[in-house]
PASEBA-1860 file (N, C-alpha, C; in nm, 3 decimals):
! residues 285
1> XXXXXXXX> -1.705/2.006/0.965/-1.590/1.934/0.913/-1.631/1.797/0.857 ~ -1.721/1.706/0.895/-1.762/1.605/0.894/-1.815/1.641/0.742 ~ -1.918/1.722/0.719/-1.963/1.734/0.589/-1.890/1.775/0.479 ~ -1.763/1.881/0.551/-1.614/1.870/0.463/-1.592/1.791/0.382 ~ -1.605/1.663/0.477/-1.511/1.586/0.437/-1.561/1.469/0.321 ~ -1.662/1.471/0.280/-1.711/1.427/0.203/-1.669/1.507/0.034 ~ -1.616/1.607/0.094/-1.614/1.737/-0.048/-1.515/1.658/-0.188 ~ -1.374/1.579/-0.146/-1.310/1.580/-0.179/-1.337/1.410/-0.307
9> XXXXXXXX> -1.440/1.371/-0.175/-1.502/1.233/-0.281/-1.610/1.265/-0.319 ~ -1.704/1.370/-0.361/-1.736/1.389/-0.456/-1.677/1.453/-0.548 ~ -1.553/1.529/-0.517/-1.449/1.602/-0.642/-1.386/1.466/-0.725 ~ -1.412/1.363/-0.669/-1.328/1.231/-0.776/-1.452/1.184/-0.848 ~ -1.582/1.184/-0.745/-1.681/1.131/-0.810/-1.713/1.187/-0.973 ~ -1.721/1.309/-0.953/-1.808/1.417/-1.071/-1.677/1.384/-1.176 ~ -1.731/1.367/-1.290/-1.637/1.326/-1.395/-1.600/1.436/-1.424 ~ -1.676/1.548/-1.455/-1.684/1.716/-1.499/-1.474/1.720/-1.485
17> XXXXXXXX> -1.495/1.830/-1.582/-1.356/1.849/-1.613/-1.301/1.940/-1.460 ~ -1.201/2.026/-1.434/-1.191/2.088/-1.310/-1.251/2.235/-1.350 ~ -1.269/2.257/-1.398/-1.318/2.451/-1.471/-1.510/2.398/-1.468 ~ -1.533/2.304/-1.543/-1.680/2.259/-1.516/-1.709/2.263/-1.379 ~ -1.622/2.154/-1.310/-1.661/2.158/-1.129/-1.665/2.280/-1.054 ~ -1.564/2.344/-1.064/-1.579/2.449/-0.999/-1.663/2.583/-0.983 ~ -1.693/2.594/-1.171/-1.759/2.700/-1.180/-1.894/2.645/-1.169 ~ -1.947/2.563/-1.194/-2.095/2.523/-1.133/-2.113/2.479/-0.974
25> XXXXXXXX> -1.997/2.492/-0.908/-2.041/2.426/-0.774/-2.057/2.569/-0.745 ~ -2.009/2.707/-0.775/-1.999/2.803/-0.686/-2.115/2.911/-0.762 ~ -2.158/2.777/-0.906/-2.283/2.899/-0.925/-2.444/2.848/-0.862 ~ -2.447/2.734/-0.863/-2.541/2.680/-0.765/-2.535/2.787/-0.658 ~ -2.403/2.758/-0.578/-2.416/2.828/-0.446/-2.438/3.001/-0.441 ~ -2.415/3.003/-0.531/-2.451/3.165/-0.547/-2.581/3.190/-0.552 ~ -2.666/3.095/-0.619/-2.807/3.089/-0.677/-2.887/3.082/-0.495 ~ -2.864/2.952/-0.437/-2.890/2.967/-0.331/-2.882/3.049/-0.224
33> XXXXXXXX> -2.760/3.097/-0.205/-2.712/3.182/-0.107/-2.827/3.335/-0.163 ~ -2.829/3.401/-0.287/-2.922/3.476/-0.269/-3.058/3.483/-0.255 ~ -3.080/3.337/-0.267/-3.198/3.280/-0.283/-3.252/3.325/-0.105 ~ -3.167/3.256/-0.050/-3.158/3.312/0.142/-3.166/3.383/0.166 ~ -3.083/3.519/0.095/-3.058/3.674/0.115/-3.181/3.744/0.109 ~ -3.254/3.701/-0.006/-3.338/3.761/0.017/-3.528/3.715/0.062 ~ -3.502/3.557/0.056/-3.597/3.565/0.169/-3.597/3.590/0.302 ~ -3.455/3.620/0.360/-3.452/3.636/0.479/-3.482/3.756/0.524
41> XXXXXXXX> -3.445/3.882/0.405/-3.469/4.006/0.416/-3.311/4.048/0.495 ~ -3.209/3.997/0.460/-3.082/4.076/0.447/-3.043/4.213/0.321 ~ -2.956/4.265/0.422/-2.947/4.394/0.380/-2.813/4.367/0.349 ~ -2.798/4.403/0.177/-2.718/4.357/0.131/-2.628/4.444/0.075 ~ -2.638/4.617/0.131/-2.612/4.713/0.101/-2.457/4.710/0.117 ~ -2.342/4.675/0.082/-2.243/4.723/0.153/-2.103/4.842/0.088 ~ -1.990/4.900/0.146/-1.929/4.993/0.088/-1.862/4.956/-0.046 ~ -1.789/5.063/-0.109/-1.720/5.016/-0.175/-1.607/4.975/-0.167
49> XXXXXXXX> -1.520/4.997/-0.042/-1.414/4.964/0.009/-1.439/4.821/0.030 ~ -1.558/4.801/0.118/-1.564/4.627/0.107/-1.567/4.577/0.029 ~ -1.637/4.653/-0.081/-1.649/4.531/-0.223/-1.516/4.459/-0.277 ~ -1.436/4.569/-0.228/-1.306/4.589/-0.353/-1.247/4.423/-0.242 ~ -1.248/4.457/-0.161/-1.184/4.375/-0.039/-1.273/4.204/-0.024 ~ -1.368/4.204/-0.024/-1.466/4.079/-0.090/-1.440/3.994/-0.212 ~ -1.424/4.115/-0.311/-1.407/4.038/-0.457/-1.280/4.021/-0.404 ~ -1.125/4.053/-0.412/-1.005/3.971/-0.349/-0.989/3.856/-0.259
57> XXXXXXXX> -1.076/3.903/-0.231/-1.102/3.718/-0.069/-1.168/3.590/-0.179 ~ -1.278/3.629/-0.274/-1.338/3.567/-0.323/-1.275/3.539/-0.468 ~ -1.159/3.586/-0.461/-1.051/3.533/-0.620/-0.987/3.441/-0.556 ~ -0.928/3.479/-0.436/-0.838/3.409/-0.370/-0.938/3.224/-0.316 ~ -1.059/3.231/-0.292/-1.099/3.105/-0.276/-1.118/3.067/-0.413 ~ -1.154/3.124/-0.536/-1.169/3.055/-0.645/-1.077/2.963/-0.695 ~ -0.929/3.090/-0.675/-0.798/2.992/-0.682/-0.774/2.847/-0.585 ~ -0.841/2.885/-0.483/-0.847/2.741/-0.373/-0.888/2.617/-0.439
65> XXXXXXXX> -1.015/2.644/-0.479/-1.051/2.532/-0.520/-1.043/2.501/-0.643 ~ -0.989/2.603/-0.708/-0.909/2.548/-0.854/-0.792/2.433/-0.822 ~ -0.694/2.489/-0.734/-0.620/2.416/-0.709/-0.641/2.275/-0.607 ~ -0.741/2.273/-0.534/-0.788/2.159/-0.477/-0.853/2.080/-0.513 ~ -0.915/2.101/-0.642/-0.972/1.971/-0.652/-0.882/1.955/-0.813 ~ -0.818/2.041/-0.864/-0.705/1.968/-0.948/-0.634/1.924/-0.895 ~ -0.552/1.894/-0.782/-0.508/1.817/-0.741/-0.532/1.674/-0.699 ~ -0.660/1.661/-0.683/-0.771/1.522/-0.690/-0.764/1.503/-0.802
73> XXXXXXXX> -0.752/1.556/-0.915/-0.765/1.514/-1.076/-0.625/1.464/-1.089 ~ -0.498/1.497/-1.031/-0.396/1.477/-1.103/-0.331/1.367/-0.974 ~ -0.417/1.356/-0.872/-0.347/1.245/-0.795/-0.475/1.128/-0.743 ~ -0.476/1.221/-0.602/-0.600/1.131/-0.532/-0.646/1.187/-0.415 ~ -0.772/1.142/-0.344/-0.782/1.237/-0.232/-0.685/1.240/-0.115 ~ -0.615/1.110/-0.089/-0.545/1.088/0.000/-0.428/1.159/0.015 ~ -0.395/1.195/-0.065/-0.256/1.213/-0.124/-0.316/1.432/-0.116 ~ -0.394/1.476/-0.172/-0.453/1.608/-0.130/-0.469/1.645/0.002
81> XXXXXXXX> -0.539/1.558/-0.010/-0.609/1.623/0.167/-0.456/1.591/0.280 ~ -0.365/1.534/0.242/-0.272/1.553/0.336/-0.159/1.682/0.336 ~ -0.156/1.713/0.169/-0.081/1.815/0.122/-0.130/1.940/0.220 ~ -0.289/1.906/0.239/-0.384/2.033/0.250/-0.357/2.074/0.389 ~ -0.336/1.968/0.448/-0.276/2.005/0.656/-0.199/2.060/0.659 ~ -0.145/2.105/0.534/-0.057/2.232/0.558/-0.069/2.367/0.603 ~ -0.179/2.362/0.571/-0.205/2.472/0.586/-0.235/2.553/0.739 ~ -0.248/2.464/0.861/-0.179/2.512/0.990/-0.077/2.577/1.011
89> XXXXXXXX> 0.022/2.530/0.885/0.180/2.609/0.922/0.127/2.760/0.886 ~ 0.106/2.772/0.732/0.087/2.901/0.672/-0.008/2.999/0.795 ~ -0.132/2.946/0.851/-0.202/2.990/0.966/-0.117/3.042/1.071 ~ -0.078/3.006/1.054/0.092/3.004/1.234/0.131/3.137/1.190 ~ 0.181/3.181/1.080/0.272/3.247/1.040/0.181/3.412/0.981 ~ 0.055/3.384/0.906/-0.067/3.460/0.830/-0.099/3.542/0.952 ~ -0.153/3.481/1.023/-0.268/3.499/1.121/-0.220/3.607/1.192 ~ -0.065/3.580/1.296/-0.002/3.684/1.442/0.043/3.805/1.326
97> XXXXXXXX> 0.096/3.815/1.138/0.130/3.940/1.101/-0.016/4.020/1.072 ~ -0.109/3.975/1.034/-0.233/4.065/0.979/-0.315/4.115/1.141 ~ -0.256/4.018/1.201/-0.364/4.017/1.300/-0.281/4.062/1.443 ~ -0.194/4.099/1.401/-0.055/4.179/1.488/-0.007/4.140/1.648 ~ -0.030/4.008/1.672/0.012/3.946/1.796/0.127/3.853/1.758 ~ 0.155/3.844/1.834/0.305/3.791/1.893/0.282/3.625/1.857 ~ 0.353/3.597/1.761/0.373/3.436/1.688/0.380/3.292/1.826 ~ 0.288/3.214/1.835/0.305/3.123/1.911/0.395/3.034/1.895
105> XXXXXXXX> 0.464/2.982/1.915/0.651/2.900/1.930/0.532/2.767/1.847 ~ 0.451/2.706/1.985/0.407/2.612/1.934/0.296/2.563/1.778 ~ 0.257/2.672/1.787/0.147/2.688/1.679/0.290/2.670/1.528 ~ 0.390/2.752/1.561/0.492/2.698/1.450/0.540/2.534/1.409 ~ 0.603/2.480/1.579/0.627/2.374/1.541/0.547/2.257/1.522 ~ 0.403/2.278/1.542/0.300/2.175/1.535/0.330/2.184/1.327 ~ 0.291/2.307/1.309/0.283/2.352/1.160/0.408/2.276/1.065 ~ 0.514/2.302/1.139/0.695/2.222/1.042/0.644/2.076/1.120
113> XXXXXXXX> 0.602/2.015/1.200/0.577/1.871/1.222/0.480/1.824/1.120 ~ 0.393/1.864/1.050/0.270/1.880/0.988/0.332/1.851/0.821 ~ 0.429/1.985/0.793/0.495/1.935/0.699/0.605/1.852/0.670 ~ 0.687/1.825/0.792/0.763/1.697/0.811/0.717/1.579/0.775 ~ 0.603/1.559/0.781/0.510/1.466/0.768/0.435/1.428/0.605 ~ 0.467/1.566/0.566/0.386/1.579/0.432/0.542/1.568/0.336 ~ 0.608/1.621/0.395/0.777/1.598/0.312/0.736/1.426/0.326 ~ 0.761/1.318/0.419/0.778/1.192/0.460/0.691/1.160/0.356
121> XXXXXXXX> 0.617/1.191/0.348/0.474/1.131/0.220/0.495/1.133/0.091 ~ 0.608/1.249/0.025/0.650/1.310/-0.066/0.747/1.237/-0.101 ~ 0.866/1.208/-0.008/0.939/1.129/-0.068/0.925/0.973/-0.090 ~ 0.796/0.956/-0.056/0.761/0.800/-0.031/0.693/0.766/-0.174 ~ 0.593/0.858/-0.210/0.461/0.902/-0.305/0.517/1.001/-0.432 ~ 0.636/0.922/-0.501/0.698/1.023/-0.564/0.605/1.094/-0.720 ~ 0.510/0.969/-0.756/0.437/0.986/-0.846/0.331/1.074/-0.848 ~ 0.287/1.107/-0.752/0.163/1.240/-0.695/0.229/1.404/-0.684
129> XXXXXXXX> 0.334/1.405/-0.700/0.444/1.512/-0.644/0.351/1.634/-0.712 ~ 0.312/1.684/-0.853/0.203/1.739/-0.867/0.083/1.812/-0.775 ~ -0.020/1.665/-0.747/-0.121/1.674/-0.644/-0.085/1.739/-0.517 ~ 0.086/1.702/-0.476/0.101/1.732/-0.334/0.129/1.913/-0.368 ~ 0.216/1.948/-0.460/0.211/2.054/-0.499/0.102/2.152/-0.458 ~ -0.024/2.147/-0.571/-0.120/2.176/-0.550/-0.208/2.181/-0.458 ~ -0.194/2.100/-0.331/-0.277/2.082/-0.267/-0.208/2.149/-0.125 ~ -0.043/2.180/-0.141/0.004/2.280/-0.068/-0.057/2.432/-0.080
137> XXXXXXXX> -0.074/2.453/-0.207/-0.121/2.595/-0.280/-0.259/2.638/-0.207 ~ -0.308/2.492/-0.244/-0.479/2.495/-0.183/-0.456/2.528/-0.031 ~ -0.385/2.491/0.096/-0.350/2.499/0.230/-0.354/2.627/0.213 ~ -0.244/2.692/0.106/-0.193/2.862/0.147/-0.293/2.937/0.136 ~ -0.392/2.921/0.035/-0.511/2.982/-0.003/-0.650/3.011/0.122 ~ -0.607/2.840/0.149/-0.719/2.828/0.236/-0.680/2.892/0.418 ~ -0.542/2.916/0.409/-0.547/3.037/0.527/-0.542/3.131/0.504 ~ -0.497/3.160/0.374/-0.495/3.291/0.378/-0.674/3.378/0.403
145> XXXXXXXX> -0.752/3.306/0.356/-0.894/3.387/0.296/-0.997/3.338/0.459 ~ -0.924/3.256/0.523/-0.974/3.233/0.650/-0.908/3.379/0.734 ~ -0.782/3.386/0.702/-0.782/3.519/0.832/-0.865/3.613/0.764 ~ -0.857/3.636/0.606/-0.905/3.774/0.557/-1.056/3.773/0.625 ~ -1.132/3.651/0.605/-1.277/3.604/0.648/-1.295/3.663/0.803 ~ -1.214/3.650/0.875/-1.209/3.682/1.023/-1.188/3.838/1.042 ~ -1.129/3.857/0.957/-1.106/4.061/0.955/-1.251/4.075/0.895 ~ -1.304/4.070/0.823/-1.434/4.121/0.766/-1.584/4.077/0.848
153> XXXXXXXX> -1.531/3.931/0.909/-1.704/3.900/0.948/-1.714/4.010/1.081 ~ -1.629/4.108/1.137/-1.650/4.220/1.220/-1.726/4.295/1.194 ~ -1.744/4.361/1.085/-1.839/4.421/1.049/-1.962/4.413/0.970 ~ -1.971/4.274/0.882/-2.044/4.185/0.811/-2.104/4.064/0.833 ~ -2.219/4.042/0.787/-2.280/3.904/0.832/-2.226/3.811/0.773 ~ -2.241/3.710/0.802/-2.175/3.562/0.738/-2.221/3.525/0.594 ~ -2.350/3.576/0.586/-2.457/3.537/0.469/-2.403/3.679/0.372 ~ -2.396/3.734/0.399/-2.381/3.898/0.327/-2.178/3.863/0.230
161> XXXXXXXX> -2.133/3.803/0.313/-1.967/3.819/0.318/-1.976/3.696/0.153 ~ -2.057/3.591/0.196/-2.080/3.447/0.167/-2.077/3.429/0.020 ~ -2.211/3.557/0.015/-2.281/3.590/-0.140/-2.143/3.665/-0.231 ~ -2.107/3.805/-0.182/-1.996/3.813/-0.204/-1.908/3.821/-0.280 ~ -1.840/3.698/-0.215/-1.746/3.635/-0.234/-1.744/3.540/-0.324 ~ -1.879/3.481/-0.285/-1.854/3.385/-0.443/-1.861/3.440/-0.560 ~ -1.955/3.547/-0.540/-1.986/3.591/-0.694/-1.868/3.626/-0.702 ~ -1.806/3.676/-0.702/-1.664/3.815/-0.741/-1.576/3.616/-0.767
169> XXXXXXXX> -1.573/3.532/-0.706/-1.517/3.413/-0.777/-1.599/3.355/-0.877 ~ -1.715/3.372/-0.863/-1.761/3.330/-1.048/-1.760/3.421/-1.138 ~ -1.766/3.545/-1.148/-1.739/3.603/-1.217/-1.589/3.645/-1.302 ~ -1.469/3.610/-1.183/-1.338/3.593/-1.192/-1.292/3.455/-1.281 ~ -1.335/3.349/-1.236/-1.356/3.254/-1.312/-1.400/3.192/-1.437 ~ -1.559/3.251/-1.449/-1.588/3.281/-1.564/-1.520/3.383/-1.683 ~ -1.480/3.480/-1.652/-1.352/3.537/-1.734/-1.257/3.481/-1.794 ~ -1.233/3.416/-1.692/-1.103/3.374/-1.749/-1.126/3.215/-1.837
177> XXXXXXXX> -1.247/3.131/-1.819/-1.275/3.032/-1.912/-1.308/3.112/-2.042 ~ -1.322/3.211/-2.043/-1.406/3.262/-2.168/-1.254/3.327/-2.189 ~ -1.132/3.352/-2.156/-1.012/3.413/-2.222/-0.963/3.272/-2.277 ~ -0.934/3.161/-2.197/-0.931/3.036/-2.262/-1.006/2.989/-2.368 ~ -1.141/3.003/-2.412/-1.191/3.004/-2.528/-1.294/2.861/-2.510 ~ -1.316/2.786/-2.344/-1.364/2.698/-2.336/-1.530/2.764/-2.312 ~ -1.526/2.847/-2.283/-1.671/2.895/-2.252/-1.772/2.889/-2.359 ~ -1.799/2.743/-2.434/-1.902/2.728/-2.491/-2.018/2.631/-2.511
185> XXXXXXXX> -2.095/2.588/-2.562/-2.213/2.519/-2.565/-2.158/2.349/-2.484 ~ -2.010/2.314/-2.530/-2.003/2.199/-2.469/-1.958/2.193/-2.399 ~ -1.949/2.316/-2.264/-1.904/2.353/-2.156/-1.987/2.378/-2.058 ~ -2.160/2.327/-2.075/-2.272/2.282/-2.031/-2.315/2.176/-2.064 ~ -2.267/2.067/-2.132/-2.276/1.914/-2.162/-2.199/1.867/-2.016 ~ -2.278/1.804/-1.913/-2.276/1.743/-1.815/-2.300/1.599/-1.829 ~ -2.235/1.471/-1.738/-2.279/1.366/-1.758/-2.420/1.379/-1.615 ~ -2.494/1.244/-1.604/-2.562/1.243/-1.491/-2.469/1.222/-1.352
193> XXXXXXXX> -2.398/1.182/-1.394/-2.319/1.145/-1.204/-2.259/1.313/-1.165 ~ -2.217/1.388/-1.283/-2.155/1.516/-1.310/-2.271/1.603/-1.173 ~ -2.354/1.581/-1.260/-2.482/1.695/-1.201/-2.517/1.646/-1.072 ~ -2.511/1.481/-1.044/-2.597/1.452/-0.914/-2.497/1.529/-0.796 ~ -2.364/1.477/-0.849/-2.221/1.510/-0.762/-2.263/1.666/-0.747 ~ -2.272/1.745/-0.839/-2.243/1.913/-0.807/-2.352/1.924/-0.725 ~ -2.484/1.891/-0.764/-2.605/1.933/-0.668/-2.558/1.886/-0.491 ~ -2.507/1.758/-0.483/-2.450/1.769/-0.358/-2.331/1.873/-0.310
201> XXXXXXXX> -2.241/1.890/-0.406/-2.124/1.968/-0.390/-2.166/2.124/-0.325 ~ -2.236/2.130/-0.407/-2.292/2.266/-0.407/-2.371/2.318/-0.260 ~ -2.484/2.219/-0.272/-2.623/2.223/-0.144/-2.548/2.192/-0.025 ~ -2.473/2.070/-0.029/-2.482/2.022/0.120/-2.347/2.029/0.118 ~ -2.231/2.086/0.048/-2.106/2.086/0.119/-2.053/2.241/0.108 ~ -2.093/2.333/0.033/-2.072/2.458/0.004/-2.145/2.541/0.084 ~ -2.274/2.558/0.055/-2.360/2.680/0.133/-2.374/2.678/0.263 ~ -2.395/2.577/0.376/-2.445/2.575/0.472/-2.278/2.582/0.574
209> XXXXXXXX> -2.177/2.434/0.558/-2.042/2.505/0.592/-1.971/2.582/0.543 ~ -1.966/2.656/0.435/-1.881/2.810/0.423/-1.961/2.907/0.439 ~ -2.119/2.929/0.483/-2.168/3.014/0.563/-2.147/2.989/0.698 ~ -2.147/2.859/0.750/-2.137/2.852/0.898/-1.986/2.868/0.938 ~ -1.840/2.874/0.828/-1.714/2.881/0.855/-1.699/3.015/0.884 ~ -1.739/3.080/0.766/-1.728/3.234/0.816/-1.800/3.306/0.957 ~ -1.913/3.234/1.012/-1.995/3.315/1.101/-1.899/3.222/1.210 ~ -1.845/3.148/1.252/-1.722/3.093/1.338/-1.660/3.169/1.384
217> XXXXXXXX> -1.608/3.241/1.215/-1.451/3.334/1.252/-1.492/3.448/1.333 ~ -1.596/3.494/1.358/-1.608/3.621/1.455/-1.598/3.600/1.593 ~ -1.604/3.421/1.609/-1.571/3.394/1.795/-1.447/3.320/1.801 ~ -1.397/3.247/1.693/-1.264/3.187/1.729/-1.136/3.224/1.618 ~ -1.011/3.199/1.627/-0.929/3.224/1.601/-0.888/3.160/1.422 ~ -0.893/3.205/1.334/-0.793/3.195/1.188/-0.727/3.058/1.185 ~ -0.633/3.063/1.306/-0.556/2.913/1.317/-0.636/2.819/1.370 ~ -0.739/2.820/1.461/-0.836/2.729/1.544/-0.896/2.669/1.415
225> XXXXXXXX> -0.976/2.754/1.327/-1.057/2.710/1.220/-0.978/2.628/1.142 ~ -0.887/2.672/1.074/-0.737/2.606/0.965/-0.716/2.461/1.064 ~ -0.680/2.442/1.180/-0.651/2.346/1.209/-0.740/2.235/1.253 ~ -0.907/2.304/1.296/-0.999/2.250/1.292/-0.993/2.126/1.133 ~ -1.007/2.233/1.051/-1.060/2.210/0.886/-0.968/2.089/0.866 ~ -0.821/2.067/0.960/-0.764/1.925/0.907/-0.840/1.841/0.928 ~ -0.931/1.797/1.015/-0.987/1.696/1.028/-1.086/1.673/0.927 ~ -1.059/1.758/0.834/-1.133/1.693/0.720/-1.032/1.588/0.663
233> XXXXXXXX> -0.913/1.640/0.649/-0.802/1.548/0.608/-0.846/1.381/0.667 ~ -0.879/1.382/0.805/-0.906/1.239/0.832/-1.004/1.177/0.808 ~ -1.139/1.272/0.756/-1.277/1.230/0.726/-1.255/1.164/0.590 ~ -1.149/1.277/0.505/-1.134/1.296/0.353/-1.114/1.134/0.313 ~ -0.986/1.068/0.419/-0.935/0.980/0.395/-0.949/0.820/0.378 ~ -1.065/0.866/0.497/-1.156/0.718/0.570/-1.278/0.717/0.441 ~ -1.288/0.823/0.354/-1.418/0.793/0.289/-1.352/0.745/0.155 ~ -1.221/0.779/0.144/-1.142/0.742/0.004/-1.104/0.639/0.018
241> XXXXXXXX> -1.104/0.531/0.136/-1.059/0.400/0.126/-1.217/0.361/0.134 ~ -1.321/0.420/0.233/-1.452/0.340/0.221/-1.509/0.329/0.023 ~ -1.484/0.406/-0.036/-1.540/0.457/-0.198/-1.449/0.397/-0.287 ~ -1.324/0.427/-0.259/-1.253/0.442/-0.366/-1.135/0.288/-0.368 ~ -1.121/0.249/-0.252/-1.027/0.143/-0.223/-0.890/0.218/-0.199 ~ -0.857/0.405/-0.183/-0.754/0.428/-0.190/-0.638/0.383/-0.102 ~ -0.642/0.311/-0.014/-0.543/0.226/0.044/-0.466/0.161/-0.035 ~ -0.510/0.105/-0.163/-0.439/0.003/-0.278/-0.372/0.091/-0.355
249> XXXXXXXX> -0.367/0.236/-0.332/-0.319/0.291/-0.416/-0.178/0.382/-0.407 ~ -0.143/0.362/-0.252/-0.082/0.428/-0.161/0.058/0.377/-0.103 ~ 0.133/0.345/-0.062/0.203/0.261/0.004/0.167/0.247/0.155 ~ 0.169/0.169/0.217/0.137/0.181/0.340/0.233/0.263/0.472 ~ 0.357/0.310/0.409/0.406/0.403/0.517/0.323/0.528/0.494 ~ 0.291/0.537/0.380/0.159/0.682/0.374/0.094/0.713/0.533 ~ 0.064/0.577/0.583/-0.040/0.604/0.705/0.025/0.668/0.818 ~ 0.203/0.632/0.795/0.280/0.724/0.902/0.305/0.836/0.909
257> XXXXXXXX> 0.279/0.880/0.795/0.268/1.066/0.817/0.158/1.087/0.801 ~ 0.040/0.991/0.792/-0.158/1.067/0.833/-0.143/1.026/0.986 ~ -0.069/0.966/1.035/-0.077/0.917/1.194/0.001/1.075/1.236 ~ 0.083/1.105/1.216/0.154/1.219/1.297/0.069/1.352/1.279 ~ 0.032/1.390/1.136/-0.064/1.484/1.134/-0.171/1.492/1.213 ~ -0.229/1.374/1.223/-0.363/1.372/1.366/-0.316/1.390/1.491 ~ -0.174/1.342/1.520/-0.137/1.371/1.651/-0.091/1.503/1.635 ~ -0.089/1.569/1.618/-0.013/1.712/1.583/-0.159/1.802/1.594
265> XXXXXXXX> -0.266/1.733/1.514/-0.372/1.831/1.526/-0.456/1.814/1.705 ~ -0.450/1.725/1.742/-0.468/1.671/1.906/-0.391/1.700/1.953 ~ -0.265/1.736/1.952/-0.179/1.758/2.043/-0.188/1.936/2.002 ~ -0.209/2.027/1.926/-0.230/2.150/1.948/-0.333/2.180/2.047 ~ -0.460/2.118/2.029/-0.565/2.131/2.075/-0.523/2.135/2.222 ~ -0.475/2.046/2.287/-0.447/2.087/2.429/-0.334/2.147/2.490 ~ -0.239/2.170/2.345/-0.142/2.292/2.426/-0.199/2.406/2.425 ~ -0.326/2.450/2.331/-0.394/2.613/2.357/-0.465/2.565/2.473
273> XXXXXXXX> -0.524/2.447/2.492/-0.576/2.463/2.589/-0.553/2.531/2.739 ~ -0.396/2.444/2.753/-0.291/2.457/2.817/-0.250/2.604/2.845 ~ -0.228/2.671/2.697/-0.185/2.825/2.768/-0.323/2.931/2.772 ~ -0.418/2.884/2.755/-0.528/2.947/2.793/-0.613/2.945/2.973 ~ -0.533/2.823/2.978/-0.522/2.826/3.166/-0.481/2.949/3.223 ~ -0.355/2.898/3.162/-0.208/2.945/3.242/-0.233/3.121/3.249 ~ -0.292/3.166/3.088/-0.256/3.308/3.115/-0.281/3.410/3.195 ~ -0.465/3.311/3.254/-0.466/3.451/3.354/-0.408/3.436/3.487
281> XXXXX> -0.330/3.338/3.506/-0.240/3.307/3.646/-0.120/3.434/3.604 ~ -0.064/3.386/3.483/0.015/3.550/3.452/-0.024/3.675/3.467 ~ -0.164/3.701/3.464/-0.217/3.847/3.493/-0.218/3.915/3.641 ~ -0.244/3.785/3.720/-0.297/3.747/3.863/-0.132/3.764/3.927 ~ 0.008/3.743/3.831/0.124/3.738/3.936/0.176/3.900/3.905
END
């Protein structure tokens, strides 16, 4: 999460348009990730039922970060990464239907406190309304392809799922710049801050945590991860006032709905704790 959280200030850093950023951060990582695959001597054989089911997980993150870091283009990180704690609610709700258990009361109302909070920001921050938009979209995305991630790393390696997925999103992506008609010679004209930004984007915030996110999901829970991943929201935020000065850009009741979201993400943490006590005293009566 920590290295997360850096993701969102280099998405302001890189001047690159949002179709430039994206499709080179995830072709780097593609480059690498097989680069791994096959020195490691992974077996990269898999069905066609998975494929079909891979490339969908891996449209669905393309759209993620289409929409997440346009939303950094059309607002700010502060103002994103809070939209993005939304995405606990959607987790609350994703997770108990695919994954067919019984909806936690609390896991809901942490989720409507979360967006109570992000409404409070909304009506405060009326000029970002856009960014917050988008960066809701990005939340839905980003649970949704976390539970799908957790159904698949069962039978798949983390590195195998990883490769994937991105490709079936660069290739999805790339399509569709080339139906737009931008897919040409000055659609590889990079500035230098462009390239230094993606080589980080790519190396140290892409390959190593969205291989290590997915190999997670096979020991902990869809919503654990999603609500983990807010605390990028607080990393996101502390590095956008350390970089950017975004405090000056904000009103200062902003900080009262990033204050409730952190308590909301701490205060889940020890109500599972809480009914993870309790349950086997229920087994035991």
């Amino acid at each position: 999460m920590f290295i997360w959280g850096f993701s969102p200030v280099l998405g302001r850093f890189i001047a690159a348009d949002i179709w430039q950023l994206v499709w080179f951060r995830i072709l780097i990582a593609v480059a690498v990730i097989f680069l791994f695959l096959i020195i490691s001597k992974h077996d990269l054989k898999i069905t066609r039922i998975q494929l079909l089911k891979l490339t969908g997980i891996g449209l669905i993150i393309m759209l993620h970060w289409l929409a997440f870091y346009g939303a950094i283009k059309v607002s700010n990180i502060s103002v994103t990464m809070v939209a993005f704690s939304s995405a606990t609610l959607f987790s609350s709700i994703i997770e108990p239907i695919l994954f067919q258990r019984a909806v936690r009361l609390y896991e809901v109302i942490i989720g409507l406190t979360i967006v109570a909070a992000i409404v409070l920001i909304f009506s405060i921050e009326t000029e970002f309304w856009l960014g917050i938009l988008l960066g809701i979209f990005a939340a839905f995305s980003s649970a949704l392809f976390s539970v799908f991630n957790s159904i698949m790393a069962r039978d798949l390696r983390s590195g195998v799922i990883s490769f994937y997925e991105l490709t079936a999103a660069l290739m999805g992506l790339t399509l569709f710049i080339i139906i737009r008609g931008d897919f040409n010679s000055g659609f590889f004209v990079l500035d230098q801050n462009s390239v230094i930004g993606l080589l980080l984007l790519s190396l140290v915030c892409t390959v190593f945590p969205f291989i290590a996110a997915v190999n997670l999901s096979k020991y902990i829970s869809p919503y654990t991860i999603v609500l983990t991943v807010n605390l990028e929201t607080v990393y996101g935020i502390i590095w956008a006032i350390v970089f950017y000065a975004e405090n000056k850009e904000v009103k200062p009741t902003f900080y009262i709905g990033v204050l409730i979201i952190v308590i909301a993400i701490f205060l889940n943490s020890y109500l599972r704790k809480f009914s993870e006590k309790k349950a086997p005293k229920k087994l035991q009566a």
